[in-house]
DOBA-85877 format. One line per 2 residues: their letters; for each residue x, y negated, z of N, C-alpha, C, O. Coordinates in steps of 0.1 Angstrom, whole numbers, padded with zeros to 4 digits. Each point is the difference from the previous one (the first is absolute). Last residue first. Example, Ala and Ser with C-alpha at 12.3 -4.5 7.8 and 13.67 -1.06 7.14 Angstrom:
% DOBA-85877
sa> 0128,0022,0071,0009,-0011,0000,-0008,-0011,0008,0005,-0011,0001; -0002,0068,-0002,-0009,-0012,0000,0009,-0012,0000,0010,0000,0007
***
This chain:
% DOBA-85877
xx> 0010,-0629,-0920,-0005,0001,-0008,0001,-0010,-0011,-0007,0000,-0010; 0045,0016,0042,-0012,-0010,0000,-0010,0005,-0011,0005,0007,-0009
xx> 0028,0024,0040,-0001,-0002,-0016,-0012,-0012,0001,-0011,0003,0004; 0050,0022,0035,-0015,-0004,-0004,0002,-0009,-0013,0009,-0006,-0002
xx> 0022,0044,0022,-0003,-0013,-0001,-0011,-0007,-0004,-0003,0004,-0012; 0018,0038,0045,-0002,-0003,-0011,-0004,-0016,-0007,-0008,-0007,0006
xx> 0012,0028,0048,0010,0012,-0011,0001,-0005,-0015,0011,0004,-0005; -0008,-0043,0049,-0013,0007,-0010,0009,0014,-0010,0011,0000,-0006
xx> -0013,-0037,0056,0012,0009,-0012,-0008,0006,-0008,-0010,0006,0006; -0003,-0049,0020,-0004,0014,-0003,0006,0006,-0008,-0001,-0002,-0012
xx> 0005,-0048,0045,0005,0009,-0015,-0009,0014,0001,-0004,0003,0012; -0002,-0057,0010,-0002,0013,0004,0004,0008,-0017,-0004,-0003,-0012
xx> 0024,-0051,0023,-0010,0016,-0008,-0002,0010,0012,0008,0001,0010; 0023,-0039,0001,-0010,-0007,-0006,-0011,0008,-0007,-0011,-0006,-0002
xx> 0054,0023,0025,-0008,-0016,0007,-0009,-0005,-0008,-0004,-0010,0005; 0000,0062,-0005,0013,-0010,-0003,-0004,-0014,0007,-0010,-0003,0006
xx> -0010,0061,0002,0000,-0017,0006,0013,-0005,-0008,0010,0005,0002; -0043,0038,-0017,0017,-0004,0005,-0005,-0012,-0001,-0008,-0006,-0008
xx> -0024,0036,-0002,0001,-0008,0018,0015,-0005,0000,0006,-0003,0010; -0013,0054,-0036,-0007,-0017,0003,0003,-0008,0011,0005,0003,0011
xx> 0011,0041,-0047,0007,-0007,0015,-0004,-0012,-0003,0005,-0009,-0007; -0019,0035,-0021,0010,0017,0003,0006,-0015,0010,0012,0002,0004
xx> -0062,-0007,-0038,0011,-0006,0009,0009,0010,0009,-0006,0010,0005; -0011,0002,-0056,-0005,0004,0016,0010,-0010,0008,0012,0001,-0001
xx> -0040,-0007,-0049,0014,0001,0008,0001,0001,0015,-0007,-0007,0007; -0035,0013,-0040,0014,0004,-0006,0011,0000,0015,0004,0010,0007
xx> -0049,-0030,-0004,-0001,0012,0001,0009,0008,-0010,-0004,0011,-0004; 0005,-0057,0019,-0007,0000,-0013,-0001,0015,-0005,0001,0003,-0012
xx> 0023,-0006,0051,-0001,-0011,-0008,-0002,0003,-0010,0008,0005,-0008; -0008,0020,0063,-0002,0002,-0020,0006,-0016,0000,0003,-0007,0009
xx> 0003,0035,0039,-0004,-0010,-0009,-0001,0004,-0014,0005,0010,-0005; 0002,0010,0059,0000,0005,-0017,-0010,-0013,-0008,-0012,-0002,0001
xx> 0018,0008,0052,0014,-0002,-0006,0002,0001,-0016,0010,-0002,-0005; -0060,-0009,0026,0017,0008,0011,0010,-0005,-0005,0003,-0012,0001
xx> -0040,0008,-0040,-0003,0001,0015,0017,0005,0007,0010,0006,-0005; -0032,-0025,-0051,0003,0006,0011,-0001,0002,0012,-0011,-0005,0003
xx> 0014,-0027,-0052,-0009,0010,0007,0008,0011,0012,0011,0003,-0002; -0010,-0055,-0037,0006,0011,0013,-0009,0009,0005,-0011,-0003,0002
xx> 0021,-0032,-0053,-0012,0005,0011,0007,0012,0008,0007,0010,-0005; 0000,-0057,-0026,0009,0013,0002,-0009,0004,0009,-0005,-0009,0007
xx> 0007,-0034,-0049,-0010,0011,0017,0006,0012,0002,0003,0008,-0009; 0017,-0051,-0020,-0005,0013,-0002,-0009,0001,0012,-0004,-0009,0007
xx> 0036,-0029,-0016,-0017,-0001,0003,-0007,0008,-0004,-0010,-0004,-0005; 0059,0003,0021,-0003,-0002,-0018,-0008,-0003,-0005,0001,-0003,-0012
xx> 0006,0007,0058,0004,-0015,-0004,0000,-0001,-0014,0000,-0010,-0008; -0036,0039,0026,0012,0001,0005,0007,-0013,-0004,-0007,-0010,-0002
xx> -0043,0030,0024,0005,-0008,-0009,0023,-0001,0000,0007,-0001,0009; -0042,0041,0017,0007,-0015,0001,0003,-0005,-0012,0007,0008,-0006
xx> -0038,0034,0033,0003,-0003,-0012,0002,-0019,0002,-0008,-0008,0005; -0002,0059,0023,0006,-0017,0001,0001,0000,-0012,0004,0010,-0006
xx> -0011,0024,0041,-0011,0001,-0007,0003,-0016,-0005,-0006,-0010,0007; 0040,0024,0023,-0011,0019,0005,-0010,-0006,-0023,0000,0007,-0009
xx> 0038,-0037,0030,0001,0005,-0008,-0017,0011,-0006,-0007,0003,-0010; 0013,-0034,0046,-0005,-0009,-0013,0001,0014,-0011,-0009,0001,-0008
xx> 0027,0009,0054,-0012,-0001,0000,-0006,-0004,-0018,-0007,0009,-0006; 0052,-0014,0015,-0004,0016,-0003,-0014,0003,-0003,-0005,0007,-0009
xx> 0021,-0060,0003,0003,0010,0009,-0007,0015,-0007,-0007,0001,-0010; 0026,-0048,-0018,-0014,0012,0003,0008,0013,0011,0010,0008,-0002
xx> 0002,-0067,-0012,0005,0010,0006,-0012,0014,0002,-0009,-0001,0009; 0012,-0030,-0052,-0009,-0006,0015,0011,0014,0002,0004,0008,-0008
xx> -0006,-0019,-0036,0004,-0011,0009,-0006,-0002,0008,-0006,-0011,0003; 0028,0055,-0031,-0012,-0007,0005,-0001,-0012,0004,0012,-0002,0003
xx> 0018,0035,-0040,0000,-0012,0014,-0013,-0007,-0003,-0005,-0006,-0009; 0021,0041,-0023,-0001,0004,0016,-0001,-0011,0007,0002,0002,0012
xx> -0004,-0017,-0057,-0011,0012,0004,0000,0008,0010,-0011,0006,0003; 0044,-0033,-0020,-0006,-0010,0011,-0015,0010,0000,-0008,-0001,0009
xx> 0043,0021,-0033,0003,-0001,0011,-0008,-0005,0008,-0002,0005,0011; -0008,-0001,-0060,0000,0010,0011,0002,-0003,0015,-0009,0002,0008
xx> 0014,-0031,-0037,-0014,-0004,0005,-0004,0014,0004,-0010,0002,0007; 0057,-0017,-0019,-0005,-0008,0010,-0015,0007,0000,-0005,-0002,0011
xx> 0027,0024,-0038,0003,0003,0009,-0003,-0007,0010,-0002,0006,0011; -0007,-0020,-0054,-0007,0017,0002,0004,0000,0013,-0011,0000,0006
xx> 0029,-0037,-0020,-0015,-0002,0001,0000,0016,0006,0000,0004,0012; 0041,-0003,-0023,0000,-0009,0011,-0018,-0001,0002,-0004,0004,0010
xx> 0035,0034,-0034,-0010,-0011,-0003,-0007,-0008,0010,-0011,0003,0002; 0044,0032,0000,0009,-0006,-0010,-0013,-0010,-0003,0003,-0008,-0008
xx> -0013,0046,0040,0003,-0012,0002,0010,-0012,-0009,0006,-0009,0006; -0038,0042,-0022,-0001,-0009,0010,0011,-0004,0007,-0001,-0012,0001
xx> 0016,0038,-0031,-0006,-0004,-0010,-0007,-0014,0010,0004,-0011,-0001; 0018,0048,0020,0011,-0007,-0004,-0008,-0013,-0005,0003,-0011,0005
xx> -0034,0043,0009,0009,-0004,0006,0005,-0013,-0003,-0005,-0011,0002; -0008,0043,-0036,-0014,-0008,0009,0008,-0009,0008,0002,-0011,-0006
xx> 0024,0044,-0001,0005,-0008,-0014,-0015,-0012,0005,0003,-0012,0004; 0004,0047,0025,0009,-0007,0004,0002,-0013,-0016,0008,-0009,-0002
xx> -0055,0033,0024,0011,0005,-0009,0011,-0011,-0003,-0003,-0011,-0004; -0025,0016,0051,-0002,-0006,-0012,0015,-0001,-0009,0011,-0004,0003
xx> -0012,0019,0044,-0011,0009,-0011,-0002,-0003,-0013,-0001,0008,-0009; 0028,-0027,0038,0007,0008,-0007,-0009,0007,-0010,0001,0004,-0011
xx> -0013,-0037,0042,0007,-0007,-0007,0006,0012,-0009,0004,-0004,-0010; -0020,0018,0050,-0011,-0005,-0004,0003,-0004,-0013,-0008,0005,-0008
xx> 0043,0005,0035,-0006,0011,-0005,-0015,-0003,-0007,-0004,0009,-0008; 0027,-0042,0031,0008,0007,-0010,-0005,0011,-0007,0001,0001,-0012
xx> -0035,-0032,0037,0017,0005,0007,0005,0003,-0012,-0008,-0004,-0009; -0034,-0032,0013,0005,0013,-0001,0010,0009,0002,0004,-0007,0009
xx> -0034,-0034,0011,0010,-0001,-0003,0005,0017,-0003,0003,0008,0009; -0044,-0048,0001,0002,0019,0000,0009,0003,-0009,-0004,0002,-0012
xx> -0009,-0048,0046,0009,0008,-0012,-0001,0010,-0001,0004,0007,0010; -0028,-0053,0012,0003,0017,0004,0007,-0001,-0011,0000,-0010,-0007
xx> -0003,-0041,0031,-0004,0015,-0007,0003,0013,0001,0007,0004,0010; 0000,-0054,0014,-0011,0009,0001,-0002,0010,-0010,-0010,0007,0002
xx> 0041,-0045,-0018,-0003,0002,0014,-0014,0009,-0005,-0007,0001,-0010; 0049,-0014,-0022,-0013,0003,0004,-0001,0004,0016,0008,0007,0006
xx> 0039,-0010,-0028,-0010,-0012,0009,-0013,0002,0000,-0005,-0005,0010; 0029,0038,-0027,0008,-0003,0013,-0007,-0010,0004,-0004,0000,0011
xx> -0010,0011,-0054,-0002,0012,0011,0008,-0004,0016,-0004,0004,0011; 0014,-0030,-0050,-0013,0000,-0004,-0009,0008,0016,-0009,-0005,0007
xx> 0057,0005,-0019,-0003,-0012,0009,-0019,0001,-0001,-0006,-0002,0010; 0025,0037,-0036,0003,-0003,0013,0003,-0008,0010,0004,0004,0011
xx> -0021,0008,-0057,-0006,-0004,0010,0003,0005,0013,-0008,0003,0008; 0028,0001,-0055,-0001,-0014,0003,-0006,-0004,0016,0002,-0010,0006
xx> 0003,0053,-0039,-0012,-0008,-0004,0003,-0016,0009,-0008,-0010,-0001; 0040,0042,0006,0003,-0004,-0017,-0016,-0005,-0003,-0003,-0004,-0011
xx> 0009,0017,0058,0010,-0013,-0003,0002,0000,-0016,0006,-0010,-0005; -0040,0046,0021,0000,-0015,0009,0009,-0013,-0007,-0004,-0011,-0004
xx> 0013,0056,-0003,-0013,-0007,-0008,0000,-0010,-0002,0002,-0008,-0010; 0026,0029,0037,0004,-0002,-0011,-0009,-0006,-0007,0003,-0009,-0007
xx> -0016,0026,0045,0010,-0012,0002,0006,-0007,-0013,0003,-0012,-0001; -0024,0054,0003,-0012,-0013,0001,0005,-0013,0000,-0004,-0010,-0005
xx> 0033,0050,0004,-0007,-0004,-0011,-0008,-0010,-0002,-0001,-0008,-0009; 0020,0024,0050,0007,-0009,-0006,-0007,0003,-0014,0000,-0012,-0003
xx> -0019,0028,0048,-0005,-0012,-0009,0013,-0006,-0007,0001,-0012,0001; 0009,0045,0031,-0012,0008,-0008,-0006,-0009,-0012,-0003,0005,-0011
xx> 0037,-0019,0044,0003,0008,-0015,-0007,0007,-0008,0003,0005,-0011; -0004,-0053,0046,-0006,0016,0001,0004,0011,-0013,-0007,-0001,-0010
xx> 0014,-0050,0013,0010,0013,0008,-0005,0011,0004,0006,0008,0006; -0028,-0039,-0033,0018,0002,-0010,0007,0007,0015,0011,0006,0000
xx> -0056,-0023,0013,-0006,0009,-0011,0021,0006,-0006,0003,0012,0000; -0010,-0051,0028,-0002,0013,0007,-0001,0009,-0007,0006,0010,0004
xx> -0004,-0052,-0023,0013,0008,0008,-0003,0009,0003,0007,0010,-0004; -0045,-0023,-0016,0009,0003,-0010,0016,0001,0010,0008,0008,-0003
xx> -0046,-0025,0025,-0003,0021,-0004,0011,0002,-0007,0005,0011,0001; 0013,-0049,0039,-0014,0001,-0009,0001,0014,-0008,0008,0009,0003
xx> 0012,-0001,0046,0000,-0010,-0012,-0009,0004,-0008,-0007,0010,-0001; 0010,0006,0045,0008,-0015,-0001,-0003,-0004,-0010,-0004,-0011,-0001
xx> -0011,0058,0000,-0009,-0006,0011,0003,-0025,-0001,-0007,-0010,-0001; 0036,0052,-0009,-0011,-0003,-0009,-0008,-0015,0001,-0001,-0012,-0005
xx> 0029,0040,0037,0010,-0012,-0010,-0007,-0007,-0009,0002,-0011,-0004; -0022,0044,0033,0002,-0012,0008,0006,-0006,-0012,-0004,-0011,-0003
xx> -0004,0054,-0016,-0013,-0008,0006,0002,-0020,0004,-0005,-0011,-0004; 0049,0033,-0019,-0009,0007,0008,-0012,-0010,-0001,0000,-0011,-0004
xx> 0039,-0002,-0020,-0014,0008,-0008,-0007,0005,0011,-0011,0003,-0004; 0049,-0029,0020,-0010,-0005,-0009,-0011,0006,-0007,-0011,-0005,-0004
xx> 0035,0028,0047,0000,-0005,-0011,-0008,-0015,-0008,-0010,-0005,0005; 0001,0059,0019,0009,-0013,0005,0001,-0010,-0010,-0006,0002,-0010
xx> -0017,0044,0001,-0006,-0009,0016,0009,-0012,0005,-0003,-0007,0010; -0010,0026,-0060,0009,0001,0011,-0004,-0009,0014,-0006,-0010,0003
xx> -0024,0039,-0040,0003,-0017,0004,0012,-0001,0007,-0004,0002,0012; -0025,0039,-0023,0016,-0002,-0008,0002,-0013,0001,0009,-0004,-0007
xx> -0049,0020,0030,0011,0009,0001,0010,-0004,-0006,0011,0002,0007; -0051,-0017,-0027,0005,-0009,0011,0014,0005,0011,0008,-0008,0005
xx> -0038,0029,-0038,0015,-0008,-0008,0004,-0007,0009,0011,-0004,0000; -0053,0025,0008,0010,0012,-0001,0016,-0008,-0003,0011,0004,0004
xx> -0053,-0035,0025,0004,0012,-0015,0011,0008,-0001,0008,0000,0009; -0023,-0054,0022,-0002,0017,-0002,0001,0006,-0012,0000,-0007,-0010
xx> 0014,-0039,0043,0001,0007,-0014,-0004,0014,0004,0005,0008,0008; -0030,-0038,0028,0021,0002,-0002,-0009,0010,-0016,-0011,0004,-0002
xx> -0020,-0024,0029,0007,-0014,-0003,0016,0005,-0002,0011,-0006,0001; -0056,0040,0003,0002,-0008,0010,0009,-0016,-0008,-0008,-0009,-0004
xx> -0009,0055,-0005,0012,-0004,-0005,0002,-0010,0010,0011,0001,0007; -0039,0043,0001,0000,-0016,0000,0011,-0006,0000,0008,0000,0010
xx> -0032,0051,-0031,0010,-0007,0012,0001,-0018,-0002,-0001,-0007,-0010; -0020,0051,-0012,-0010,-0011,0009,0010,-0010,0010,-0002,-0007,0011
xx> 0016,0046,-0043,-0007,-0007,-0006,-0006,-0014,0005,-0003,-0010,-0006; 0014,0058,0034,0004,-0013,-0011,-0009,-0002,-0009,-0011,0005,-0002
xx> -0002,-0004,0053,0003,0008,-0014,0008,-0005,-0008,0002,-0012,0000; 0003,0010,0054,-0002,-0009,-0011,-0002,0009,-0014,0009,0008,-0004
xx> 0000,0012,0045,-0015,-0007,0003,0001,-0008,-0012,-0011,-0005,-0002; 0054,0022,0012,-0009,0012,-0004,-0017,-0005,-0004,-0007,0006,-0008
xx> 0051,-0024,0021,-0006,-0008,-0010,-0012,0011,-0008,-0005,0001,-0011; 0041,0003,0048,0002,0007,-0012,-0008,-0009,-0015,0004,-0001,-0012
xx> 0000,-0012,0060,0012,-0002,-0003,-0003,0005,-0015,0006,-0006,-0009; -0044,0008,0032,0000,-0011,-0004,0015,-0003,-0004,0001,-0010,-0008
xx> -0012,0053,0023,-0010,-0001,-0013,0001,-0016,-0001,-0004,-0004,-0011; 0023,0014,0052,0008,0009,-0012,-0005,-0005,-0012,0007,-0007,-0008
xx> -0030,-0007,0046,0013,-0012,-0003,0011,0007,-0013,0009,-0005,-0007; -0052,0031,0021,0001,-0012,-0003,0008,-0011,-0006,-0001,-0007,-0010
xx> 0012,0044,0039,-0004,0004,-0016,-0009,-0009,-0007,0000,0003,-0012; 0014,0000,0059,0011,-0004,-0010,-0006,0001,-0013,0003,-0007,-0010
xx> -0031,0016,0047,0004,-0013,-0006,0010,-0005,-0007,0002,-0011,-0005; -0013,0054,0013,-0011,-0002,-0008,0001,-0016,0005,-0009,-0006,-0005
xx> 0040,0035,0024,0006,0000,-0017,-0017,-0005,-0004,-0001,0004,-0011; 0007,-0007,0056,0006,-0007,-0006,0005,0000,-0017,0006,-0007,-0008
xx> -0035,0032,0035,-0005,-0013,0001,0009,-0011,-0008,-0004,-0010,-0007; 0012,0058,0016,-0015,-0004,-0011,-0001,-0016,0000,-0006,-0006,-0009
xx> 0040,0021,0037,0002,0001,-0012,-0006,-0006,-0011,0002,-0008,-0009; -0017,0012,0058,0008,-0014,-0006,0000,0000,-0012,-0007,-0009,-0006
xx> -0011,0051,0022,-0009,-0012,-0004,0004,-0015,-0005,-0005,-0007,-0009; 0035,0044,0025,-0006,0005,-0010,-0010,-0012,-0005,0002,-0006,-0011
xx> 0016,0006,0054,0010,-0004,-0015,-0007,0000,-0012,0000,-0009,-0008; -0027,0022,0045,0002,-0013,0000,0009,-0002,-0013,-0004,-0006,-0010
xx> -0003,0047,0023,-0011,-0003,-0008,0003,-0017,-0002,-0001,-0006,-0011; 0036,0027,0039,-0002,0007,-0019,-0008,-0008,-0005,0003,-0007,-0010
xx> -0002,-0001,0053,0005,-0008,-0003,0006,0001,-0017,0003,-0008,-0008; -0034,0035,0037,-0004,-0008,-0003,0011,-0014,-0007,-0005,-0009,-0006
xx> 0018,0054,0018,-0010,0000,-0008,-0006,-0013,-0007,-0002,-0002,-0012; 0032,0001,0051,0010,0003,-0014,-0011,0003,-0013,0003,-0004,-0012
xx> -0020,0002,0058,0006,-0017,-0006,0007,0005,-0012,-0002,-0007,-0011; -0016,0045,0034,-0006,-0004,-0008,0004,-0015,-0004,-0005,-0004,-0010
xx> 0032,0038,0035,-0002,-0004,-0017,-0012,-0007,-0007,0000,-0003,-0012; 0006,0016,0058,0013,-0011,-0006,0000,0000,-0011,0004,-0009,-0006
xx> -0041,0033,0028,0001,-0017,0002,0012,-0006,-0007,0000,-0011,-0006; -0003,0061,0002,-0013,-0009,-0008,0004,-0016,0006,0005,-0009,-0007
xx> 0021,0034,0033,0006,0001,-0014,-0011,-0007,-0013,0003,-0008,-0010; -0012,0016,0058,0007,-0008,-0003,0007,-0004,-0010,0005,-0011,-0001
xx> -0041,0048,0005,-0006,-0015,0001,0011,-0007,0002,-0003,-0010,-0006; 0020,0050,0007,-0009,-0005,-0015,-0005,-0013,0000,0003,-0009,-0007
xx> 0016,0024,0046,0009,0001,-0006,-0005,-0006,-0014,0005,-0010,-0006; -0031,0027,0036,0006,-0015,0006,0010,-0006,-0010,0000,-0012,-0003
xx> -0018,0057,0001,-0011,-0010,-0007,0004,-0016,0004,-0005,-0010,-0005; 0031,0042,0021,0001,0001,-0014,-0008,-0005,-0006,0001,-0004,-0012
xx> -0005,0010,0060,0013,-0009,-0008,0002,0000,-0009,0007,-0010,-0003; -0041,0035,0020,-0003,-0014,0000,0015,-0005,-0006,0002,-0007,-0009
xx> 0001,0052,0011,-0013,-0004,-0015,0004,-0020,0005,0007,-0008,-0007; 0017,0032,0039,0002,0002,-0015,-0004,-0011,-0008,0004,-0011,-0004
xx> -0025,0029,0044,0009,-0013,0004,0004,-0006,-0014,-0004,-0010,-0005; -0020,0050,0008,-0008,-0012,0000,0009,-0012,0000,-0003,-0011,-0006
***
């Protein structure tokens, strides 16, 4: 008899010391949950998981695929841009030396540097290539031809992203050029895909454009 009771003494002291250690499992256990289901919020907002694409808010910085190849320092970077009129800014970006070239055998680059408040949908090189190189050669060896192409990318008002979604602007050639789009994906005149908008110069907002636009 004596036995039995000690052994049940025994049990019940062994049940009491473990049960803090039970309860202090279920506890951890619960933090955990607790804490990986507030982290995961702040995860899915680092990742940009909650944003679709397509739906993202440019906000007031350059967006597009081409915008990647801007140097980040510099006179051609964003900030270097940003200081000077479109036609300096435009001769140090390397993506725009054809345009540059345009530019200065049609004459307009004091034309472009002093205008205040405009846009430019300013083609890259590769835009410029599309067109058969004797075509080419041919415009720009013709000063009219080339002047009323060119002034057919320049708008005379600064057009934000917003303006782009559903827009049609008078240009300095006095064509109409019409915008369509949302997010980050623009048109012009539903040919040329803007590939890096929103570039800030001191005097233009620029739109790097894949192709050149054709006046009617």
């Amino acid at each position: 008899m004596n036995s039995m009771k000690i052994r049940r003494t025994a049990i019940a002291v062994a049940a009491a010391a473990l049960l803090p250690f039970s309860l202090a499992a279920c506890s951890d256990s619960g933090s955990d949950t607790e804490g990986a289901s507030a982290a995961a919020p702040e995860d899915a907002a680092k990742t940009g998981e909650s944003t679709p694409a397509g739906d993202s808010v440019t906000g007031d910085q350059p967006f597009g695929p081409a915008c990647a190849g801007v140097p980040r320092e510099g006179a051609g970077s964003f900030d270097g841009m940003a200081k000077d009129p479109v036609a300096t800014a435009a001769s140090n970006n390397p993506a725009l030396s054809t345009l540059v070239t345009a530019v200065k055998k049609a004459g307009l680059v004091d034309t472009l540097n002093n205008a205040k408040d405009i846009t430019v949908f300013a083609p890259t090189n590769e835009a410029f290539a599309k067109i058969p190189k004797a075509d080419l050669d041919k415009v720009l060896a013709d000063k009219a031809t080339l002047t009323k192409i060119l002034t057919y990318h320049v708008v005379g008002q600064k057009i934000t992203p917003a303006q782009l979604q559903n827009g049609s602007f008078e240009t300095l050639q006095k064509g109409m050029v019409t915008t369509s789009g949302s997010g980050e994906f623009y048109k012009v005149n539903d040919t040329a895909k803007v590939v890096c908008g929103d570039v800030k110069t001191a005097n233009a907002n620029v739109y790097i454009i894949d192709s050149v636009l054709m006046p009617k």
